[in-house]
N, C-alpha and C positions, 0 to 999 in steps of 0.2 A: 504494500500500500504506500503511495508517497504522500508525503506531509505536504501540505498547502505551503508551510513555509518554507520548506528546500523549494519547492516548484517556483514561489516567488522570487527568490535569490538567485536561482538560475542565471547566467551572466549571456547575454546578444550579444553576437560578436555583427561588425558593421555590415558585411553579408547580409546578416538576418533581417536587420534594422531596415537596410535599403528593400529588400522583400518583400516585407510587413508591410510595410507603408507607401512604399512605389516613390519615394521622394529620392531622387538626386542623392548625389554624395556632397557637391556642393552649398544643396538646399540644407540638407542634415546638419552639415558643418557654421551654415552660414545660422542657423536656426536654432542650434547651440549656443553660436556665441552671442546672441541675440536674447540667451535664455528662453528662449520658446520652444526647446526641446532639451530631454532632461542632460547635465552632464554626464559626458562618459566615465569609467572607475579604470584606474590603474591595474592591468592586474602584473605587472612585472614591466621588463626595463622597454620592450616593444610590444605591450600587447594592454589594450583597452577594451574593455567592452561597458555594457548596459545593463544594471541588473532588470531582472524583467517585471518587478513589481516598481519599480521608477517607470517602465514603457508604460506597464500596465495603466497606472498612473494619470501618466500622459493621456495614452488613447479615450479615456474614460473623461478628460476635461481635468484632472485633478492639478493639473500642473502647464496648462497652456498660457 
């Protein structure tokens, strides 16, 4: 059975992001730094992603 909460934390990688939403990489980027789309997390020296309860977040109005 998985917990709600590992599923939420689960990390997007920019792949996904652009996927999910059919936005540009520019749009994404440009819309981050805008704060209109959540910030990406660190997860080591080359690699970021999104956890997915910040998308989720997003997608639902919580953070537009």
């Amino acid at each position: 059975m998985t917990n709600d909460n590992t599923q939420n934390n689960r990390i997007l990688r920019e792949p996904e992001i652009i996927h999910r939403t059919g936005l540009s990489r520019s749009t994404l980027l440009r819309w981050e730094k805008q704060g209109k789309f959540p910030k990406r997390r660190k997860l080591g020296s080359w690699l970021v992603g999104w956890l997915e309860s910040d998308f989720q977040a997003w997608l639902n109005g919580g953070d537009k």
